[in-house]
C-alpha atoms as one frame of an Amber mdcrd trajectory, in Angstrom:
protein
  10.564 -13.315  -9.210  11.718 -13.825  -5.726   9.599 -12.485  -2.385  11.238
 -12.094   0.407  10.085 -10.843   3.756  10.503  -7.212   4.789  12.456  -8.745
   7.675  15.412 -10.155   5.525  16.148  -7.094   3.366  18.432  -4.083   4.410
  16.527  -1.378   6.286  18.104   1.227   4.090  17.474  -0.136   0.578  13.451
  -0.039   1.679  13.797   3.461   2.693  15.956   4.523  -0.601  12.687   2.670
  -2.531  10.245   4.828  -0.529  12.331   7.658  -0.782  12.410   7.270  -4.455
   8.862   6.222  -5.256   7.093   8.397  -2.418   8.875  10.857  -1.194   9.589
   9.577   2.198   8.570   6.045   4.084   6.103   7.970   5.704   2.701   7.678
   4.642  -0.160   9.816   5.898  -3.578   8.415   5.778  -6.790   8.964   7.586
  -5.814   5.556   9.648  -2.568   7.448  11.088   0.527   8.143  10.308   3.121
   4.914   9.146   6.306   4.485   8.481   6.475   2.421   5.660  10.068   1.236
   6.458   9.539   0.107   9.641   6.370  -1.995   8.928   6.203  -5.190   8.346
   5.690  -6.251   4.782   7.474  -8.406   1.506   9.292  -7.275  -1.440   9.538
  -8.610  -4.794  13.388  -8.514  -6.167  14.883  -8.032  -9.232  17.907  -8.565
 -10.671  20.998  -6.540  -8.757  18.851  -6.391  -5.662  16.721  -3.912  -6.705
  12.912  -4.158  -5.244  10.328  -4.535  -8.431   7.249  -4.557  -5.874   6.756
  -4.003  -2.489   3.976  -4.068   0.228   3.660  -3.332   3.458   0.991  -3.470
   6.149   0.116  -3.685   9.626  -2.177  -6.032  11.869  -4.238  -4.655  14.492
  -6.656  -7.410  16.279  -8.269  -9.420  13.468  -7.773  -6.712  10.527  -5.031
  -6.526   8.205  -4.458  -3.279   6.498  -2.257  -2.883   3.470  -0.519   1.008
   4.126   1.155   0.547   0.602   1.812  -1.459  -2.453   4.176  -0.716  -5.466
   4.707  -2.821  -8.372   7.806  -0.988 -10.460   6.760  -3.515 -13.020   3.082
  -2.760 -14.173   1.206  -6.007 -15.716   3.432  -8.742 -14.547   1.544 -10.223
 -11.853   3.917  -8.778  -8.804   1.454  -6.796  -7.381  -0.964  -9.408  -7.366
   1.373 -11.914  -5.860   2.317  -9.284  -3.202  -1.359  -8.930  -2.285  -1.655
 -12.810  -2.324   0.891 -13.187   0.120  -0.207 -10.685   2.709  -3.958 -11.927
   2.509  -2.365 -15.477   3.049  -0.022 -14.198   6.518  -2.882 -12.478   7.781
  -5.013 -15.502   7.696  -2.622 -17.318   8.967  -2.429 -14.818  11.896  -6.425
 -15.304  12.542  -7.566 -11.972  10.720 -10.501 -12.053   9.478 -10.341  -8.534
   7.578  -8.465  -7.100   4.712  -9.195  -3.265   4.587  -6.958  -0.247   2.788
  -6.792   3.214   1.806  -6.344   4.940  -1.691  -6.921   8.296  -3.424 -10.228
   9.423  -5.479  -7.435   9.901  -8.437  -5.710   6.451  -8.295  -8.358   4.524
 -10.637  -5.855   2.090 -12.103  -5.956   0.976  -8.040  -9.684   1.017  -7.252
  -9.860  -1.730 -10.828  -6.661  -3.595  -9.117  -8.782  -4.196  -6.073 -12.305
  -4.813  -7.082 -10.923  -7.099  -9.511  -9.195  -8.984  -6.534 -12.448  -8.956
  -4.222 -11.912  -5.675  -2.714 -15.313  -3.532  -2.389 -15.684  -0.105  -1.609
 -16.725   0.803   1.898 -16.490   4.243   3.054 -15.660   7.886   1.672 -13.342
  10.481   3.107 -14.112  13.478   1.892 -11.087  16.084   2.061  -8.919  13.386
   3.550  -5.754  13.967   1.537  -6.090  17.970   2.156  -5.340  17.153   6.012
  -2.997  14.584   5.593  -1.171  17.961   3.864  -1.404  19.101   6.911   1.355
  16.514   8.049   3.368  15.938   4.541   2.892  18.973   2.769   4.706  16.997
  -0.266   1.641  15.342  -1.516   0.622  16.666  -4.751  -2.235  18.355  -5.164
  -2.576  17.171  -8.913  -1.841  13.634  -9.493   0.183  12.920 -13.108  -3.534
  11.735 -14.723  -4.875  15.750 -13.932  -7.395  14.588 -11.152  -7.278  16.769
  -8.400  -5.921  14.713  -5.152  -8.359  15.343  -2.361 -10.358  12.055  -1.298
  -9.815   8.256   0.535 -11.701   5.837  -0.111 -11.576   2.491   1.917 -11.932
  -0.535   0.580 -12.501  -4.207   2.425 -11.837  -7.689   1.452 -13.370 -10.073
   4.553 -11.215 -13.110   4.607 -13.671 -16.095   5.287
């Protein structure tokens, strides 16, 4: 595994990976509207150049929040290396907060998190169906038949 910085990798090959495994690089959430490609973040390369796991986030004051993570690779340990090394830079750059979004249907990511200190902080009820509003792409039925409708924020604090 090799992890390299956003900042080092052709814009275009992280928007093709968004493109592929989202839709678009944008990503709607009740925090705002990101563009995934444009953010700062690390990727996790395969063999060919191909990404295997990416994250990206964005720093505001002394909070970190991770806008996405993908690990192409489930069970391998790339996702928690990813979230290893953006905990670690934000630390570095004095924050003091780890915080981030998912969906009420993504429960193989609520375990992910709470298994890696993450705890569950606030609800957003009928978050997703506005974010529709924006990117009218996002399912309404995610692949495990739970309807796609809720965030819920989760928090890590950092010391």
């Amino acid at each position: 595994m090799q992890m390299i910085s956003t900042s080092e990798l052709d814009k275009n090959v992280i928007t093709e990976f968004f493109i592929k495994h989202w839709g678009s690089p944008q990503m709607v959430i009740s925090s705002g509207v990101f563009q995934c490609d444009a953010l700062d973040g690390y990727a996790i390369m395969g063999e060919e150049g191909v990404i295997n796991g990416f994250i990206s986030y964005a720093l505001e004051d002394q909070e970190c929040e991770i806008i996405s993570l993908d690990s192409v690779i489930e069970n391998k340990g790339i996702g928690t290396a990813l979230l290893n090394q953006v905990e670690q830079t934000s630390k570095e750059k004095g924050c003091h907060r780890m915080k981030l979004v998912t969906t009420n249907d993504n429960l193989h990511a609520m375990g992910f998190y709470q298994k890696r200190g993450y705890q569950f902080n606030e609800l957003y009820i009928h978050a997703v169906d506005k974010a529709r509003q924006i990117k009218p792409e996002i399912p309404l039925i995610a692949d495990n038949g739970i309807p796609i409708r809720d965030e819920i924020l989760f928090i890590k604090n950092l010391f």
